[in-house]
N, C-alpha and C positions, 0 to 999 in steps of 0.2 A: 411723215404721217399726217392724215388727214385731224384739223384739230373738230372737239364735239362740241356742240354748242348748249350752253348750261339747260334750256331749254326742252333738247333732242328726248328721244327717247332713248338713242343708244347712249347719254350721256346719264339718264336714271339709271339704268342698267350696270353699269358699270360702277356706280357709285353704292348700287345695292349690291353688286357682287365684294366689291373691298371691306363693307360694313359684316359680311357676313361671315369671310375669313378672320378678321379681326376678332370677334366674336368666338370664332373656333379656338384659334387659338389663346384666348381668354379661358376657354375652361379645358381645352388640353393643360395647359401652365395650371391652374388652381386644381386639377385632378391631382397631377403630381405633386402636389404640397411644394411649390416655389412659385415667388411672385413672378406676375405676368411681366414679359418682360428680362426677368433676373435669370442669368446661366445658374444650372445644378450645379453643387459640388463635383459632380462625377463631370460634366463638359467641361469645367472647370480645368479639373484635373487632366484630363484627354488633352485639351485644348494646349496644357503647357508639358503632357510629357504623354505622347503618343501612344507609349507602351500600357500605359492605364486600359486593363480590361474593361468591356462594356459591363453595367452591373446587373449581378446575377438574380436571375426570379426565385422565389424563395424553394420550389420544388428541386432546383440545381445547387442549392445551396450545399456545401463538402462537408459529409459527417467524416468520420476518424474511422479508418483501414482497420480490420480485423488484425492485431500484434500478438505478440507471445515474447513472454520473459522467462527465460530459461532457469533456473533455482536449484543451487545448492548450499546443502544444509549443513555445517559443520557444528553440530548439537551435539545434545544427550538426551537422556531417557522423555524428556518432556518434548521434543521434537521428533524422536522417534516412533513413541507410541501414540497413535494417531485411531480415533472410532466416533464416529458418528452414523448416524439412523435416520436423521431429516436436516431440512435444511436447516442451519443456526440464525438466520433471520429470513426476515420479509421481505419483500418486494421494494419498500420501500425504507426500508434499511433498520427498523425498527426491530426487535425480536423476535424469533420464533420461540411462544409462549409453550409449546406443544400440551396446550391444554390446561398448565398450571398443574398444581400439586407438586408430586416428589418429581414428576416427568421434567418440571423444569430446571430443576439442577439434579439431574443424573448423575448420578457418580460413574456410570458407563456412558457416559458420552463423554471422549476428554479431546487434549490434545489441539496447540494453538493453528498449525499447519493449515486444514482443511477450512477454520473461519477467517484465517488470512487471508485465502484464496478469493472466498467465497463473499468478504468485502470489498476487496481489488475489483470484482466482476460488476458487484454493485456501484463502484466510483467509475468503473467505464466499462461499460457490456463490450466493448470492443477485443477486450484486454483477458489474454489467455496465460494462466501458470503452465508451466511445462517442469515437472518438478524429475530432476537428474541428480544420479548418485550411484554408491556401489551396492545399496542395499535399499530395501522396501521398509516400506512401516512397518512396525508389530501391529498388538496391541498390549495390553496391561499386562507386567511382567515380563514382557518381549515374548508370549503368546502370539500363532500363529493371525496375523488380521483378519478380523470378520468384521470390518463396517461395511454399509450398506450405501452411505452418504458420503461422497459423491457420487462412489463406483464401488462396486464389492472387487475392485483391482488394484491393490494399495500403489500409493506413490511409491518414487525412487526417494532416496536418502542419503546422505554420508554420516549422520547420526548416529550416533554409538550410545549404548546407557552405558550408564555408570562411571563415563570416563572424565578426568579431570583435562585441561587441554592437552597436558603433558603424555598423558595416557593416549587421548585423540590423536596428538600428532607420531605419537611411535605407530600407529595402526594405519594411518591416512597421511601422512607426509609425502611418500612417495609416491601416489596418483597426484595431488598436488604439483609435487617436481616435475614428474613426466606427463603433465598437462590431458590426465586422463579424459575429463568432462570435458565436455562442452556447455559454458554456463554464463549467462548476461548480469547477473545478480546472484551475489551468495551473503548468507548469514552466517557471522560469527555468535552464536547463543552457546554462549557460557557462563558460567558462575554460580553454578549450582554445587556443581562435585571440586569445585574450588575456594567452597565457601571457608574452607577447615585449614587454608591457606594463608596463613597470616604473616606469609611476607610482601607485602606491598610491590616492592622491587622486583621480587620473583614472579609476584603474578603480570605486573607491567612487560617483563623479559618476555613470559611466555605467552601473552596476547598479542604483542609488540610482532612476538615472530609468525602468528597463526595468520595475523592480518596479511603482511609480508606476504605470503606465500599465499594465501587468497585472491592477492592484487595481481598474480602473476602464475595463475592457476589454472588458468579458463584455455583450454586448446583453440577455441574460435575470438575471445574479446581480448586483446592487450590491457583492457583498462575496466574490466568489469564493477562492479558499483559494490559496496562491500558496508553489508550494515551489522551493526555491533550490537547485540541488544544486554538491556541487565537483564537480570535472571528476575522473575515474577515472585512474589514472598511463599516460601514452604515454611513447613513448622520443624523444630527440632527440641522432641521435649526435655533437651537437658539445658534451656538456656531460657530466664521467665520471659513473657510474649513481650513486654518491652523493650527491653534490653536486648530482645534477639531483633529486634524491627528496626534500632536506630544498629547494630550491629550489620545487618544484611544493607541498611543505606549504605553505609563504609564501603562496606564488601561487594555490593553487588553495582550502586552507580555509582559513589564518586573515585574509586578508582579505576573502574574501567571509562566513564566518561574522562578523566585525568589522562589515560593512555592515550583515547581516539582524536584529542585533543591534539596531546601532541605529535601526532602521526598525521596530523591533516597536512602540511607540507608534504611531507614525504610519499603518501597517499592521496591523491587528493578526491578521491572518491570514497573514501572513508566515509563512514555516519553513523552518529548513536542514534539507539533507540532505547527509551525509559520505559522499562514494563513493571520499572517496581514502584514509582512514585506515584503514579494514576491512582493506583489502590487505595494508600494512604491517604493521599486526600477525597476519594472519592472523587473522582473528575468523572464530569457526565460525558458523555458518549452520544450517537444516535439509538445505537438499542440499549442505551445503560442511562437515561436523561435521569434516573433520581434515585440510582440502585446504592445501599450500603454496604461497604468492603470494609470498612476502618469504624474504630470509637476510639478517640483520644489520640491518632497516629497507630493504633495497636490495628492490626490486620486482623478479621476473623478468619482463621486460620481452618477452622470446622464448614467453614460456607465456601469455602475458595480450593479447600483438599478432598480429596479422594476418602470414601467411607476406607476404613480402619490406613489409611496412607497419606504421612502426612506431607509426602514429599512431590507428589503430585497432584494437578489440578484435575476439579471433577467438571462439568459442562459451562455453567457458569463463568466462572475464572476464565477457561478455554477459550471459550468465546470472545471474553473480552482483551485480554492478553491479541486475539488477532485481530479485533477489532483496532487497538490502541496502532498497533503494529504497521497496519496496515493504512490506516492513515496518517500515519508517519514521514510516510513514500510520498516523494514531489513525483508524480506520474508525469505531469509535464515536462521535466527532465529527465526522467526515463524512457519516454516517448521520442523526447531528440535523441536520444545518445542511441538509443536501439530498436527505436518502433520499425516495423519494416510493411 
């Protein structure tokens, strides 16, 4: 090659065209936020393992696949009887005030189910209940359902009122054995009609067995997820509101938290959920940041219950019971084990 002579004009030329490149590539490099000069992380990465995807612009970036979790309820009257008219919160996760006044604790709007749902949708719009069973909701009394909110179509159930487990498994055992459902997630909510149960050991026996045969109930999952909840505080007026409050703690978490405990081995998809302890201490929530359940450990029992029923929650209560409930749930490990 002809050499140029520092002089030439094709030797200006040339020296302006290297200046100019140099220059480009000065502020391509300081576009992308890395020094001039210095490889990206990402060339980086490329550089020592081939397989490194180029990186993604923010409009390709992967939102989370539309899923559904399939749910069954192995309840009583409080998961059963299920009514609501609007949605129980906001958009942004806050309450739905419906106005204030008596609108906002209903005593016809109850039932923990439909704000379970309806928080799970708010922690990931992705995320669909699919609620399976041998039976539909009621409502109050196990009257015919007439809510309006979600669907005037009530959900499936395996929910029985009135039954103690004992009672629940002589009636639903055998769909259980014979792998009736199809179910990703089921809830064992008991200890309500278990409350008058004061043998420890017996109520261990027969929690111990509902689990059991939950774990191995599901016609489509071998290992469906299996959560345990305490029962939420009811009134019962033959016992004073103290003594019934540290009573139902006994009764209602620490020996069923005491059972699921020791079935996590043998279970390992086991989980408790605490619907009684929130109350009592007032634990804030997104739509509950400064609401009072409790004075002294004592539950108000008149704020939390059904007009003239003291054994059920009136809107209020409902709400929060699925609020608590449902952010309980690690989604993210729900998501691996079943998202599809």
């Amino acid at each position: 090659m002809r050499r140029m002579h520092p002089g030439s004009i094709g030797y200006s030329c040339a020296m302006l065209l290297r200046s100019s490149a140099f220059v480009l590539v000065m502020l391509v490099s300081c576009r992308n936020g890395q020094a001039p000069g210095k490889a990206s992380p990402e060339d980086t990465a490329r550089s020592t393992n081939p397989q490194v995807a180029p990186p993604r612009s923010a409009a390709s970036a992967p939102v989370n696949a539309p899923w559904t979790l399939r749910v069954y309820v192995a309840g009583e009257s409080i998961e059963r009887r299920n009514r609501f008219v609007a949605p129980p919160f906001q958009p942004s996760g806050l309450l739905n005030e419906r106005g204030g006044g008596e609108a906002r604790n209903d005593t016809d709007e109850y039932g923990w189910m439909i704000p379970l749902a309806a928080r799970l949708r708010l922690r990931d719009p992705s995320l669909t209940l699919e609620w399976v069973g041998t039976d539909a909701w009621l409502a109050g009394d196990d009257n015919p359902y007439d809510g309006t909110y979600p669907s005037t179509t009530p959900g499936r159930t395996s929910a029985i009122s009135g039954t103690s487990i004992e009672s629940w498994l002589e009636q639903r055992k055998g769909e259980l054995e014979r792998k009736t459902h199809c179910y990703d997630v089921a809830f064992a909510a008991r200890g309500g009609n278990d409350f008058g149960l004061d043998d420890d050991a017996e109520y261990t026996r027969q929690l111990t067995l509902l689990v059991k045969l939950l774990a191995r109930g599901s016609k489509c999952r071998a290992t469906p997820m299996i959560y345990v909840t305490a029962h939420m505080p009811d009134f019962h007026d033959d016992v004073l509101p103290r003594a019934l409050a540290e009573l139902q703690r006994k009764r209602f978490v620490e020996r069923t938290r005491s059972t699921v405990s020791a079935l996590a081995a043998q279970v390992p998809t086991v989980r408790f959920i605490d619907s009684f302890t929130p109350f009592v201490e007032n634990r804030k929530t997104t739509a509950f940041p400064k609401e009072t359940w409790s004075t002294g450990g004592v539950p108000d029992y008149s704020k939390i219950a059904r007009t003239g029923d003291g054994l059920h929650p009136r809107r209020l209560a409902s709400i929060y019971v699925g609020e608590v409930a449902a952010d309980a749930l690690d989604l993210a490990e729900l998501r691996q084990l079943f998202g599809r």
